[in-house]
GUMIVO-785326 format. One record per residue (C-alpha): x, y, z; residue number from 1. Coordinates in nm, 4 decimals, m for minus. Each point is the difference from the previous one (the first is absolute). Layout:
// GUMIVO-785326
r u=X	v=Y	w=Z	num=NUM .
...
***
This chain:
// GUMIVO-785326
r u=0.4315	v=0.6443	w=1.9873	num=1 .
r u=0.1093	v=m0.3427	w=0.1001	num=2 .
r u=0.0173	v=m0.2687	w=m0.2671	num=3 .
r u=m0.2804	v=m0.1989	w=m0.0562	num=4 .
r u=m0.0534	v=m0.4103	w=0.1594	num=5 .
r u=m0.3214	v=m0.1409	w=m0.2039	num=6 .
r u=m0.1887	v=m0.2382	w=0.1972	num=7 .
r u=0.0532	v=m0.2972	w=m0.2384	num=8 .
r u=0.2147	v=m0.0784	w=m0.2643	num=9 .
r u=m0.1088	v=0.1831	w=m0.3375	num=10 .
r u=m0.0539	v=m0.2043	w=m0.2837	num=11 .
r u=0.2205	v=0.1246	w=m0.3096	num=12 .
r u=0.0592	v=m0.0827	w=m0.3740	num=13 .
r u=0.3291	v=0.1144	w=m0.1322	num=14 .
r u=0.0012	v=0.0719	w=m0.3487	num=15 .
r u=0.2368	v=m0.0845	w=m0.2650	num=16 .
r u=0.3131	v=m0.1511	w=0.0924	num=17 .
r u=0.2870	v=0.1381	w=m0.1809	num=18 .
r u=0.2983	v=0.1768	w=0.1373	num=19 .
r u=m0.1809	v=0.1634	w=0.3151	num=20 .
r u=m0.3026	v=m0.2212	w=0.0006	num=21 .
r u=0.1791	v=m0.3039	w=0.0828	num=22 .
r u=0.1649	v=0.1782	w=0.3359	num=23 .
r u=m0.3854	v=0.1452	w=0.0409	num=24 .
r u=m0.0433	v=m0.3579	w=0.0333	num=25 .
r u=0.2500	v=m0.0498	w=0.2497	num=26 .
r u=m0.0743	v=0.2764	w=0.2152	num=27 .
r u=m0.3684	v=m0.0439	w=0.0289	num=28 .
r u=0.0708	v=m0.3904	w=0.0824	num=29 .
r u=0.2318	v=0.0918	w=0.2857	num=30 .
r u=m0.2059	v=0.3045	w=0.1551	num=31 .
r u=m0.2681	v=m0.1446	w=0.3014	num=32 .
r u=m0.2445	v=0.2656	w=m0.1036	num=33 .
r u=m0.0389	v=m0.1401	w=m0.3369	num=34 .
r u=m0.1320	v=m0.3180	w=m0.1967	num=35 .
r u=0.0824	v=m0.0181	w=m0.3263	num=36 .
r u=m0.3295	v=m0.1749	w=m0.2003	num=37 .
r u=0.0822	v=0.0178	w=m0.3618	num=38 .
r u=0.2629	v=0.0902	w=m0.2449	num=39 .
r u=m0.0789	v=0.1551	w=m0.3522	num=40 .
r u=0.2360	v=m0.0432	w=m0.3270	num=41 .
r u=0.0328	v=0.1257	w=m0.3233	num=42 .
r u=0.2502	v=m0.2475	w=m0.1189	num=43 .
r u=m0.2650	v=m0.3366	w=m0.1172	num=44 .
r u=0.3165	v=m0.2048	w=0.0461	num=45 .
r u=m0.0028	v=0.0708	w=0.3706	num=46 .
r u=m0.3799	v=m0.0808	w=0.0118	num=47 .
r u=m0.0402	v=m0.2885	w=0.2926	num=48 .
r u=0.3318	v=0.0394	w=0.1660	num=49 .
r u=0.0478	v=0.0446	w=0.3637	num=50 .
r u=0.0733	v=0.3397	w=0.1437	num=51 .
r u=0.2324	v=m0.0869	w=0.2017	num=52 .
r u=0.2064	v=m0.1671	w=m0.3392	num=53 .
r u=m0.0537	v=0.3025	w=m0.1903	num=54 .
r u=0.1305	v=0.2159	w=0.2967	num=55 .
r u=0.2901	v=m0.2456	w=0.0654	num=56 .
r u=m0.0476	v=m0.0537	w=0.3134	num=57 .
r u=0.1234	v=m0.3417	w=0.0058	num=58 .
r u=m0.3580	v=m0.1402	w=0.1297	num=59 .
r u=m0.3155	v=0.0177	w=m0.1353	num=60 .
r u=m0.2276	v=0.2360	w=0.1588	num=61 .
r u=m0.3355	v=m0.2124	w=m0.0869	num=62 .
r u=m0.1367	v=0.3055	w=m0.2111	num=63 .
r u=0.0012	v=m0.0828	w=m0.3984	num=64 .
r u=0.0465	v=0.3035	w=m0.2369	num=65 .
r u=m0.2939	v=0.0259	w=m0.2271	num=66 .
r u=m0.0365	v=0.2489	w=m0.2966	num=67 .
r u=m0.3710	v=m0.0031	w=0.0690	num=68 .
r u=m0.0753	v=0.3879	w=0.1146	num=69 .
r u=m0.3775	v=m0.0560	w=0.1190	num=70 .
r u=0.1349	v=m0.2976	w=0.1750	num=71 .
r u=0.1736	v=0.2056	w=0.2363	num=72 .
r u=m0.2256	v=0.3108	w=0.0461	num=73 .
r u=m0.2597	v=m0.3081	w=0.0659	num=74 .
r u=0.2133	v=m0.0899	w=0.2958	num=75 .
r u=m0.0970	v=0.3199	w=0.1324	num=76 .
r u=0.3027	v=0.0870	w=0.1818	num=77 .
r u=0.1210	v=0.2726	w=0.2195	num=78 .
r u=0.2757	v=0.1910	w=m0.2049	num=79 .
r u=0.1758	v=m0.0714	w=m0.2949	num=80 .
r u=0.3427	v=0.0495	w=m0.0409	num=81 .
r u=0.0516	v=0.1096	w=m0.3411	num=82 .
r u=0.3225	v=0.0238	w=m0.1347	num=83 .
r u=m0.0270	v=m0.0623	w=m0.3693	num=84 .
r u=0.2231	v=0.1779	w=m0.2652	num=85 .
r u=m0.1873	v=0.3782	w=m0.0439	num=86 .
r u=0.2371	v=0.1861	w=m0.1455	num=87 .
r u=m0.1186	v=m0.0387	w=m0.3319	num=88 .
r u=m0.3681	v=m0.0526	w=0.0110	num=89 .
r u=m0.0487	v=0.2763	w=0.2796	num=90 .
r u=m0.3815	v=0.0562	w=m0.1050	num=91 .
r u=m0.0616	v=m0.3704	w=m0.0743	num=92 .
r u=0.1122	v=m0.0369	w=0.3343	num=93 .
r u=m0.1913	v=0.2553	w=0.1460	num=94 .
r u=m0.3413	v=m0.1705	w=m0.0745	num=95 .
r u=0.1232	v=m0.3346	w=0.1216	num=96 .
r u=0.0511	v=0.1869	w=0.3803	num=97 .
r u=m0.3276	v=0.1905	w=m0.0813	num=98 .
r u=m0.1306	v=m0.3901	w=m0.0758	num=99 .
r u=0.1022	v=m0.0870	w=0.3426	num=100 .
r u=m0.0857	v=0.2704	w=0.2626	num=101 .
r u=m0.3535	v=m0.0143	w=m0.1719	num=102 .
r u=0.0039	v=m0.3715	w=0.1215	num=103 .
r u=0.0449	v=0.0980	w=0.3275	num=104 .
r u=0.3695	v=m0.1490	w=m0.0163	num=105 .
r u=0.2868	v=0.2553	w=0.2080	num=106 .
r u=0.2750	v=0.0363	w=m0.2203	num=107 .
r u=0.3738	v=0.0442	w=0.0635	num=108 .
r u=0.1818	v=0.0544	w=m0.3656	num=109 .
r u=0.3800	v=0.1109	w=m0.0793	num=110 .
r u=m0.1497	v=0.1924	w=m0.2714	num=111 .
r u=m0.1160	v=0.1831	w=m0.2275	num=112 .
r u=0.2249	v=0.2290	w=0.2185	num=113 .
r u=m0.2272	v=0.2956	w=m0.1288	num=114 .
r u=m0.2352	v=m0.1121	w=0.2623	num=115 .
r u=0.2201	v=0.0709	w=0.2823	num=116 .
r u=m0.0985	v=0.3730	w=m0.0383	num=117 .
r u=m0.2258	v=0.0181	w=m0.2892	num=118 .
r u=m0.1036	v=0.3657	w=0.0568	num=119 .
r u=0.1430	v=0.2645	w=m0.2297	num=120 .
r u=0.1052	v=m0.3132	w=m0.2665	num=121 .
r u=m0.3546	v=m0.1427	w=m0.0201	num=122 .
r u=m0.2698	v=0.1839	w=m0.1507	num=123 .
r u=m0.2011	v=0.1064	w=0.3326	num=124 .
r u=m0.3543	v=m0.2069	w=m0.1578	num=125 .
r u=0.2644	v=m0.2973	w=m0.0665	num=126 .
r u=0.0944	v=m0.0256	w=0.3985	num=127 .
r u=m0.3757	v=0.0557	w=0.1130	num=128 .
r u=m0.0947	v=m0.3125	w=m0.1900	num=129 .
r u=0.2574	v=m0.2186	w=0.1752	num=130 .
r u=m0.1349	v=0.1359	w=0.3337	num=131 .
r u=m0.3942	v=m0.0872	w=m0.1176	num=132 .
r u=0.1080	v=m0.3348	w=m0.0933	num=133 .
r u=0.1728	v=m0.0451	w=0.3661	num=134 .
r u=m0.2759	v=0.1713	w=0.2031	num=135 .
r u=m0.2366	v=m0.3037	w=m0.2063	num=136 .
r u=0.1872	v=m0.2573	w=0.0757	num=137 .
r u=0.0729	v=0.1356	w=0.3266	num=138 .
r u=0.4118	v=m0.0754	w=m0.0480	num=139 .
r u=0.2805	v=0.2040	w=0.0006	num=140 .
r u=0.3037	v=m0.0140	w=m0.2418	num=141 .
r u=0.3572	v=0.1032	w=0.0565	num=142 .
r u=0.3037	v=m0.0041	w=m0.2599	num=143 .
r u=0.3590	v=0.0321	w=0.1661	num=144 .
r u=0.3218	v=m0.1717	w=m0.0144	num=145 .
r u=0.3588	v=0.1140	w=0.0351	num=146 .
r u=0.0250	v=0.2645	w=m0.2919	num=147 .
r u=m0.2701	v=0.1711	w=m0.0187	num=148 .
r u=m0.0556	v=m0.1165	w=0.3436	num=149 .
r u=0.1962	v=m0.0257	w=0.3486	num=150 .
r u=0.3208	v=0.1016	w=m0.0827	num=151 .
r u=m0.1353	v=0.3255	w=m0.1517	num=152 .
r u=m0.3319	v=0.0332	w=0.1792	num=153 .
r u=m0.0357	v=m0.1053	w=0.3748	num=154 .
r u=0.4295	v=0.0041	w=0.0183	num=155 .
r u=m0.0155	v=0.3734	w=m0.1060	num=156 .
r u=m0.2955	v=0.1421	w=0.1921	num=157 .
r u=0.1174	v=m0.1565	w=0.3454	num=158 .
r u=0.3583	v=0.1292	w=m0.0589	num=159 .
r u=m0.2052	v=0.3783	w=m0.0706	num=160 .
r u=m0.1183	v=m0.0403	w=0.3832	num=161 .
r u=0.3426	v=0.1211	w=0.1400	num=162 .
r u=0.0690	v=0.2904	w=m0.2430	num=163 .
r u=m0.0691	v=0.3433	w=0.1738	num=164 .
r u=0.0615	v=0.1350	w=m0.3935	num=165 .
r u=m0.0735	v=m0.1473	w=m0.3192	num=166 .
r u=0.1620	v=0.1106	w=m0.3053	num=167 .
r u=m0.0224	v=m0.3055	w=m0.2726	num=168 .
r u=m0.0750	v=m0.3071	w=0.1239	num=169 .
r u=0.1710	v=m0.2352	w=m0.3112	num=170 .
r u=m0.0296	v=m0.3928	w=0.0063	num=171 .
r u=0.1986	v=m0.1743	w=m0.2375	num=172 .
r u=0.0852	v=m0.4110	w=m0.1292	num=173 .
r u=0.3153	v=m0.0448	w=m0.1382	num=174 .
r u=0.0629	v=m0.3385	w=m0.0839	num=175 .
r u=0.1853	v=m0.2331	w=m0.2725	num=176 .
r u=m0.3193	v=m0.1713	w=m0.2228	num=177 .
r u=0.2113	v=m0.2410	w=m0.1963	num=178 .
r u=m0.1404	v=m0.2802	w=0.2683	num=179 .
r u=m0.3338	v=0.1269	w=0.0278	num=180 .
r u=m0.1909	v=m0.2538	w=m0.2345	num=181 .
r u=m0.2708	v=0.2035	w=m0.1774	num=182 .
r u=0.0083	v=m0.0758	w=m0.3569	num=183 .
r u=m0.3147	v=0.2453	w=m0.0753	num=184 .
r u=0.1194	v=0.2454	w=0.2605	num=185 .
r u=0.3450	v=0.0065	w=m0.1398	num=186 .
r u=0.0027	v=m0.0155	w=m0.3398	num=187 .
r u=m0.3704	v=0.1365	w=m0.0967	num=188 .
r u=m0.0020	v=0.2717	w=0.3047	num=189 .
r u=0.3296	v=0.1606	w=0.0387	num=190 .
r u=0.1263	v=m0.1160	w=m0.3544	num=191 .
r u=0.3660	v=m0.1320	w=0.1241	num=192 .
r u=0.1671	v=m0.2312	w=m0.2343	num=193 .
r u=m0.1774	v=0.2400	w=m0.2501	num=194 .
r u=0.1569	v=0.3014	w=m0.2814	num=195 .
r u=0.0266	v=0.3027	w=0.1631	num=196 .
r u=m0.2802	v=0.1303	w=m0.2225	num=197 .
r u=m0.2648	v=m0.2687	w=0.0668	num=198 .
r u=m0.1591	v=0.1554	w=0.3200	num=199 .
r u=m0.1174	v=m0.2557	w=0.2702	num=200 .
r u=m0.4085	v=0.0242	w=0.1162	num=201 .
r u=0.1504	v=0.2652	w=0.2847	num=202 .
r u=0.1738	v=0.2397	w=m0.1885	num=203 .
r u=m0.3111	v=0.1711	w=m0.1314	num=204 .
r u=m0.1156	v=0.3014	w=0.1355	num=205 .
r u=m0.2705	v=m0.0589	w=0.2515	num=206 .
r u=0.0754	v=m0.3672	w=0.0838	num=207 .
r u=0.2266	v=0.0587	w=0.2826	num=208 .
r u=m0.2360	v=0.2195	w=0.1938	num=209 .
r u=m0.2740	v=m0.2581	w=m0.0585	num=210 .
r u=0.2223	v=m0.2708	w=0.1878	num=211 .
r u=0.2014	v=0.1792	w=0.2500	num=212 .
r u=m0.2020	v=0.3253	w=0.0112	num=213 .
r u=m0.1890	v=m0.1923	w=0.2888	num=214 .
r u=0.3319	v=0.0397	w=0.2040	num=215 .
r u=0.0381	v=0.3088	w=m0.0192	num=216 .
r u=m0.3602	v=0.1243	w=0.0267	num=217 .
r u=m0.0391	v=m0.2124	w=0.3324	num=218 .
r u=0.2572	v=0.1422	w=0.1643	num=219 .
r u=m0.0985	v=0.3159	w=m0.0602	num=220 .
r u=m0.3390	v=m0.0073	w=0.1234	num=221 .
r u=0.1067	v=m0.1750	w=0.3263	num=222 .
r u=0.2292	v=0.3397	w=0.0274	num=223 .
r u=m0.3035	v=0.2154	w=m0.1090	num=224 .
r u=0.1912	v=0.1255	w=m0.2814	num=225 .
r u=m0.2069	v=0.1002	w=m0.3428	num=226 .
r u=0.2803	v=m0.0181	w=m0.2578	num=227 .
r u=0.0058	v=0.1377	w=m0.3577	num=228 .
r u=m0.1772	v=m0.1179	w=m0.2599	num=229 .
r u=0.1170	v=m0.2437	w=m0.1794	num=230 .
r u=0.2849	v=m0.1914	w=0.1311	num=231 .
r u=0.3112	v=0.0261	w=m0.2189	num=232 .
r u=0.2046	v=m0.3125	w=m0.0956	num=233 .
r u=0.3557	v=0.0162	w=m0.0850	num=234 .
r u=0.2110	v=m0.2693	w=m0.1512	num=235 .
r u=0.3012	v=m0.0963	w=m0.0868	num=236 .
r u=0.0906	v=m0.3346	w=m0.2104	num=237 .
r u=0.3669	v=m0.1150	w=m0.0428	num=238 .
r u=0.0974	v=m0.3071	w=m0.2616	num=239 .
r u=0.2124	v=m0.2624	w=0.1723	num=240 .
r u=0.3669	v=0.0490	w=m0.0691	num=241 .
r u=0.0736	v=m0.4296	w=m0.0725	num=242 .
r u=m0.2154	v=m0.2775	w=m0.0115	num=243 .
r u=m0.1727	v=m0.0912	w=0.3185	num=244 .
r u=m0.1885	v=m0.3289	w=0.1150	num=245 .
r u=m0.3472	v=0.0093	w=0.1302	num=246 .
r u=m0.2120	v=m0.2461	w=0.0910	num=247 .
r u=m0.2620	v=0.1770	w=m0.1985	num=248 .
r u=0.1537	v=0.0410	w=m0.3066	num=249 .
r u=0.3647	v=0.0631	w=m0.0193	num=250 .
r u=0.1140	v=0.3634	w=m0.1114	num=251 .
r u=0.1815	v=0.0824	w=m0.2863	num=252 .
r u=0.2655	v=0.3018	w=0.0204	num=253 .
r u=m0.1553	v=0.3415	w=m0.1787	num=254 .
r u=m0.3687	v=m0.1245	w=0.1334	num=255 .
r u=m0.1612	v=0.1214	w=0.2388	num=256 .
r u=0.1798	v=m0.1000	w=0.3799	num=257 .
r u=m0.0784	v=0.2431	w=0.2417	num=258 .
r u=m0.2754	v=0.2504	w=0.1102	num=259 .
r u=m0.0828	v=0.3013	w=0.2964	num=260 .
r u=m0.3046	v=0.1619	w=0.0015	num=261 .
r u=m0.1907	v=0.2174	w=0.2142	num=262 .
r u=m0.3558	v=0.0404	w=0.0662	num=263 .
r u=0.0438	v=0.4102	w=0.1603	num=264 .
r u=m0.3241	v=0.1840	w=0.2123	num=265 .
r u=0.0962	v=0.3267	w=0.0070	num=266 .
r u=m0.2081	v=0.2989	w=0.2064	num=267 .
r u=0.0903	v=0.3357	w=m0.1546	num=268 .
r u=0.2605	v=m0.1622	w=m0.2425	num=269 .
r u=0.2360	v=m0.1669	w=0.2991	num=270 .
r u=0.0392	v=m0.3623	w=0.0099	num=271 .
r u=m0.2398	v=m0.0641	w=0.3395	num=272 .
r u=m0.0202	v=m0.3949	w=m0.0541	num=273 .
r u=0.2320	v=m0.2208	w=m0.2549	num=274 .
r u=m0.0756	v=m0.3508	w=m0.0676	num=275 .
r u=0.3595	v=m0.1465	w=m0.1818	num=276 .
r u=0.1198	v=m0.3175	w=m0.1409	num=277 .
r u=0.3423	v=m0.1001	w=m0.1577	num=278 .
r u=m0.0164	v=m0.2560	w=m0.1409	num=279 .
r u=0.3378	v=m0.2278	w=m0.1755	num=280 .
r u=0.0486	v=m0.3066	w=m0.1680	num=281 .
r u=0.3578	v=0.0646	w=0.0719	num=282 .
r u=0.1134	v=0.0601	w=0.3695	num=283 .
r u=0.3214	v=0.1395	w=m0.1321	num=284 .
r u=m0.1440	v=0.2449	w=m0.2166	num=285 .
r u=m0.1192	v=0.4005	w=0.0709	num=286 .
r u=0.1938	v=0.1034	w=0.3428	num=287 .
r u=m0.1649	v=0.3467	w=m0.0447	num=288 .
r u=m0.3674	v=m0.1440	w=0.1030	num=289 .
r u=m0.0487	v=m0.0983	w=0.2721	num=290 .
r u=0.1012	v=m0.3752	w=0.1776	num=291 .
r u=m0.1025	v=m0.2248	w=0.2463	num=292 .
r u=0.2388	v=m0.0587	w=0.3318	num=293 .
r u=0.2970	v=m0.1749	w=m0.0345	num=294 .
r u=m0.0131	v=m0.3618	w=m0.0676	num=295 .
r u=m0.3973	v=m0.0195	w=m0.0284	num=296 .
r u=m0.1462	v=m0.0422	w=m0.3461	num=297 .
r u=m0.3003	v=0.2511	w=0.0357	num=298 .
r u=m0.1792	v=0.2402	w=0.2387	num=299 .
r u=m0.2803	v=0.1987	w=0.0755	num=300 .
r u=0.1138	v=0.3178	w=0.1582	num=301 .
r u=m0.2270	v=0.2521	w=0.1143	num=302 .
r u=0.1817	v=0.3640	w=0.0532	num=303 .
r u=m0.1629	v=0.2905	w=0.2125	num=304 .
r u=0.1508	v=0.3471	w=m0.0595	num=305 .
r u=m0.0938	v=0.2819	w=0.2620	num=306 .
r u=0.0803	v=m0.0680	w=0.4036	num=307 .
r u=0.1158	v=m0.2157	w=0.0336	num=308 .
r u=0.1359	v=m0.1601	w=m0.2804	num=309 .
r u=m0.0777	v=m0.3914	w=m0.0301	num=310 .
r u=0.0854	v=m0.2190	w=m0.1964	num=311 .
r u=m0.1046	v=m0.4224	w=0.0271	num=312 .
r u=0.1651	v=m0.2971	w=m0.2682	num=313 .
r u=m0.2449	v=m0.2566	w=0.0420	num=314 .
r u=0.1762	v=m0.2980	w=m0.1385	num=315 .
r u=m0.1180	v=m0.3771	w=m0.0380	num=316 .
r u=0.0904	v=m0.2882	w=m0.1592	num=317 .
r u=m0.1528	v=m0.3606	w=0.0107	num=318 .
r u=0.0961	v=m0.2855	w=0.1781	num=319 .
r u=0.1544	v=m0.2060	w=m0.2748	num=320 .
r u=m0.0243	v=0.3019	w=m0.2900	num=321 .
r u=0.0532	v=0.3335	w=m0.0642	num=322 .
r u=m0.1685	v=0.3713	w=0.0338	num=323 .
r u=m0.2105	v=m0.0823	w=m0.3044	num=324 .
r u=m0.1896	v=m0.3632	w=0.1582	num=325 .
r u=m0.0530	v=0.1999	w=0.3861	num=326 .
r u=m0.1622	v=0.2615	w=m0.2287	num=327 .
r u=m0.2625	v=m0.2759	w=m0.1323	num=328 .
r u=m0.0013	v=m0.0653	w=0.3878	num=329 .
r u=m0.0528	v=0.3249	w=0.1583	num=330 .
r u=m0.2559	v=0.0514	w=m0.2541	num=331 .
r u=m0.1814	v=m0.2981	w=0.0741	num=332 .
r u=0.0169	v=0.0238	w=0.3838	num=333 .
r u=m0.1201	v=0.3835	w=m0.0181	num=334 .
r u=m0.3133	v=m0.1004	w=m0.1430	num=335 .
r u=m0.0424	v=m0.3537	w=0.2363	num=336 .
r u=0.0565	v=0.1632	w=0.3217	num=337 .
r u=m0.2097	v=0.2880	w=m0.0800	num=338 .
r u=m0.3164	v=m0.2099	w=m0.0505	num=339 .
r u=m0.1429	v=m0.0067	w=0.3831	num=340 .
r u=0.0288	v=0.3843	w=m0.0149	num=341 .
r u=m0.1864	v=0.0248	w=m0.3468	num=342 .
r u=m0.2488	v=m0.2567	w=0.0380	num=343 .
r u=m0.1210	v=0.1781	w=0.3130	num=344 .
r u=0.0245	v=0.3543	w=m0.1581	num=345 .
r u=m0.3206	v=0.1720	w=m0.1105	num=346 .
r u=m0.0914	v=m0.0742	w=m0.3677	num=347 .
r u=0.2101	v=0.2343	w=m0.2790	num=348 .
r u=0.3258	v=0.0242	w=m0.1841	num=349 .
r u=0.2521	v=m0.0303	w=0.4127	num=350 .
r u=0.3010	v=0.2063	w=m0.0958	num=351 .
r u=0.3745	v=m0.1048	w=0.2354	num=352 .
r u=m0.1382	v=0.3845	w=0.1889	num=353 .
r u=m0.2869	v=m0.1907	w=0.0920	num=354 .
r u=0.1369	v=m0.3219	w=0.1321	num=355 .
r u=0.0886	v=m0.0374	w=0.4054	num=356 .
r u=0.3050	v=m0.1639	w=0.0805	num=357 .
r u=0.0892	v=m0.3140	w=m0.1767	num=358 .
r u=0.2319	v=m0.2639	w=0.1170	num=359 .
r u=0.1094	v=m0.3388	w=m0.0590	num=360 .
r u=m0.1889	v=m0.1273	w=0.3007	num=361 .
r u=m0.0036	v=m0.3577	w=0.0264	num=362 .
r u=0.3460	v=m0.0848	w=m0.2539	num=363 .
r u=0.2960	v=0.0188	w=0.2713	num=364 .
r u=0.0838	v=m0.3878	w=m0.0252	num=365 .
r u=0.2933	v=m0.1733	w=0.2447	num=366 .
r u=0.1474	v=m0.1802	w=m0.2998	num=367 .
r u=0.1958	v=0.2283	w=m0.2323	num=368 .
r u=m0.1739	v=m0.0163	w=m0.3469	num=369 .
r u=m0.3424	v=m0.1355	w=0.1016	num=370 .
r u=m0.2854	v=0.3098	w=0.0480	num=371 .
r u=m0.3158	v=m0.0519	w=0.1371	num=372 .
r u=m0.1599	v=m0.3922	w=0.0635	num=373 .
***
């Protein structure tokens, strides 16, 4: 299916603007599909301000921020673009996008990342309320990204179109954090910069498989595989060996530095489809795991075994910043330039399987650095 051209520019709130919300902002004002109408905020200080400000832009976009929630589903827009901090408030959350689809208001979100496969984590009476609530408001919703998202979803599956065997199909970040600016994330979630015996939010049984168990079970129903039940989650954690600076917190030697895990689907007990993340505060550290290529900061690599074997580094990096800020990006621009395609799908929880193809139609620009208008 061809990607999808609406007839007039769809009117779109992006909401929240912290560190993927403000290039939601960005994208959204340089895409000729899309109007942005309205900005929401958490923050009271940031209450008034200009969108374009708070997504430094360097102009103002004409749009003030407002922390005023009715406000904006009054404005009865299109889609929202939600990108507000999930991670730990993922049933809070939940009912916000519940809030919004049973407006009638498409929504594009970078997370909870549950919801980019929710079957098999969510209870099966959990999922059919989301769908009810989209089917009233007539609207679709769609949460995707880069991880869980392209580089392990859409990446993946159209690389599994030239295998004539599939033995494990594995897809894998391995990136240095110690940039990534994520206080919550980092220190509350994985625990780095924490003893050894102080387990981060991930670490306990279950949690993985509720955030990347979406990965793995997506993939394997696009190969019409039914894998054991339940997943199984390895990990292993790894103090840092000195002190380490990180913009998130800087970590001490003995705490925690460095992490791999794996989110395995097995079928009959053998690996079938292997979601895997390594994850260092210390680029120096741990040759034994896996590392990105040569003089690149971070990857996503995506590794088929069976015939033939493939293998794809998909590496990025922003224009003035590292892995870590094209991540925020990525993330950001998955969700934009997917909004023709889910506004115009039928109402229901749109999963990456669903989507046609999705391009960024509209953003080549003449002048280096300047997208869109």
């Amino acid at each position: 299916m061809s990607q999808v051209i609406p007839e007039k520019p769809l009117r779109v709130v992006v909401w929240s603007t912290g560190t993927i919300g403000r290039h939601a902002i960005a994208g959204v004002d340089a895409h000729p599909d899309l109007e942005l109408v309205g900005v929401w905020v958490s923050n009271p200080a940031k209450d008034g301000k200009d969108a374009g400000e708070l997504a430094e832009l360097g102009h103002e976009l004409g749009i003030p921020a407002t922390t005023d929630r009715d406000a904006l589903i009054a404005l009865a827009p299109d889609a929202i673009v939600h990108t507000a901090m999930a991670d730990d408030r993922v049933f809070e959350c939940i009912e916000d996008l519940i809030g919004f689809v049973e407006a009638g208001i498409n929504v594009t979100s970078s997370g909870p990342v549950l919801l980019q496969w929710p079957d098999g984590i969510l209870p099966p009476e959990f999922i059919d309320r989301i769908e009810q609530a989209c089917r009233r408001g007539g609207a679709s919703l769609h949460v995707n990204g880069i991880d869980p998202g392209f580089a392990n979803d859409v990446l993946p599956l159209v690389m599994t179109s030239l295998s004539q065997r599939i033995d494990e199909v594995r897809v894998m970040e391995v990136c240095d954090y110690s940039t990534y600016y994520q206080p919550v994330v980092m220190g509350e979630m994985f625990g780095f910069g924490k003893p050894m015996d102080e387990l981060g939010m991930l670490w306990h049984p279950g949690i993985l498989t509720m955030a990347w168990g979406s990965v793995v079970r997506q993939i394997a129903a696009a190969l019409d595989v039914t894998l054991d039940e339940p997943l199984t989650e390895e990990v292993d954690r790894r103090p840092a060996a000195r002190d380490t600076a990180s913009v998130s917190g800087d970590i001490a030697a003995g705490t925690l530095g460095a992490v791999r895990f794996q989110v395995i689907g097995k079928v009959d007990g053998v690996p079938r489809v292997v979601l895997e993340h390594v994850t260092r505060t210390d680029a120096s550290e741990h040759d034994d795991w896996e590392r990105p290529p040569a003089g690149t900061d971070g990857c996503y690599r995506v590794r088929i075994t069976g015939e033939p074997m493939m293998q794809v580094d998909f590496v990025h990096s922003g224009e003035h910043g590292d892995h870590n800020v094209s991540g925020m990006i990525t993330t950001a621009q998955r969700i934009v330039n997917a909004l023709p395609a889910v506004v115009a799908a039928e109402p229901g929880i749109v999963r990456a399987v669903d989507l046609p193809l999705v391009t960024g139609r509209g953003l080549v620009t003449g002048t280096p650095g300047q997208a869109g208008r």
